[in-house]
C-alpha positions in Angstrom: 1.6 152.7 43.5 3.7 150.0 45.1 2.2 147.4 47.3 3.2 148.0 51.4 4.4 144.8 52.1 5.0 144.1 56.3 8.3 142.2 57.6 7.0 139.2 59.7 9.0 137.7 62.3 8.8 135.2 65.4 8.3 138.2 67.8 5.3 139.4 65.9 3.5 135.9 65.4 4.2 135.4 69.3 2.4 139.1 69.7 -0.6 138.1 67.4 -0.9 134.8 69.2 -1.0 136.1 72.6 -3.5 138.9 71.3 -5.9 136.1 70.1 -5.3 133.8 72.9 -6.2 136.3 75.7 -8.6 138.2 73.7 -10.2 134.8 73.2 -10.3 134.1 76.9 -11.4 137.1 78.0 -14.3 137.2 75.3 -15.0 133.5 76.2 -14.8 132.3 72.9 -12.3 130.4 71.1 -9.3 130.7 69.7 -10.0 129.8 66.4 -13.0 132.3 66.3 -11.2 135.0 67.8 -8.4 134.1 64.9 -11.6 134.2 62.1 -13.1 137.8 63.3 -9.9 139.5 63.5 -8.6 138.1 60.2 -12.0 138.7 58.5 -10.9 142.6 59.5 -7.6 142.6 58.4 -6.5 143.0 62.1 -3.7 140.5 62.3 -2.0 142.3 59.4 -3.0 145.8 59.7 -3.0 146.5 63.1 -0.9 143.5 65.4 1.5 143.1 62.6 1.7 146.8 61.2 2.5 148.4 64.6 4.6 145.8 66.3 7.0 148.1 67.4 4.6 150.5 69.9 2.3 147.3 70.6 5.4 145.1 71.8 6.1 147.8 74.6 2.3 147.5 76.6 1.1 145.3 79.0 -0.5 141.7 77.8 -3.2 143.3 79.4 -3.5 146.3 77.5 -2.9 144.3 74.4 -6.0 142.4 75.0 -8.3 145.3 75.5 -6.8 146.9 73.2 -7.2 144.5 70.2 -11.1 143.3 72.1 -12.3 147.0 71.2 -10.3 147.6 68.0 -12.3 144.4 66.7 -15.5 145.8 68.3 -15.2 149.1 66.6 -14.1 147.4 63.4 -17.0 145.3 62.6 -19.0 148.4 63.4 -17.4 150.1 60.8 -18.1 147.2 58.5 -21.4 146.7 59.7 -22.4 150.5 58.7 -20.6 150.4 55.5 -23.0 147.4 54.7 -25.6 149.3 55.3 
């Protein structure tokens, strides 16, 4: 089976940054914690990186909530597969 590699480019690392910034903000945490949970989920990669191309054409605002609740239900998921 071949490995799925992604194509990275300015655009998306401006699109992860402004999805970890304001989730950050609106979460009233940091940055860098923000950063840790959703790379601890593979978010960055497999969900702000992997769909670029529909995320790019919503709202910052949607972006935010958007990313807030797919880390949510991601470490729920995790949390229950611990279990």
């Amino acid at each position: 089976m071949m490995e799925e590699r992604f194509y990275y480019c300015n655009s998306c690392g401006n699109l992860a940054i402004m999805a970890i910034e304001g989730g950050a903000h609106e979460m009233k945490t940091s940055g860098r914690d923000m950063y840790d949970r959703l790379n601890a989920q593979g978010l960055i990669s497999e969900y702000l990186i992997r769909y670029y191309d529909l995320l790019h054409t919503q709202s910052r605002e949607w972006l935010i909530e958007s990313t807030i609740e797919a880390l949510h239900n991601w470490e729920e998921a995790s949390r229950r597969d611990c279990e």
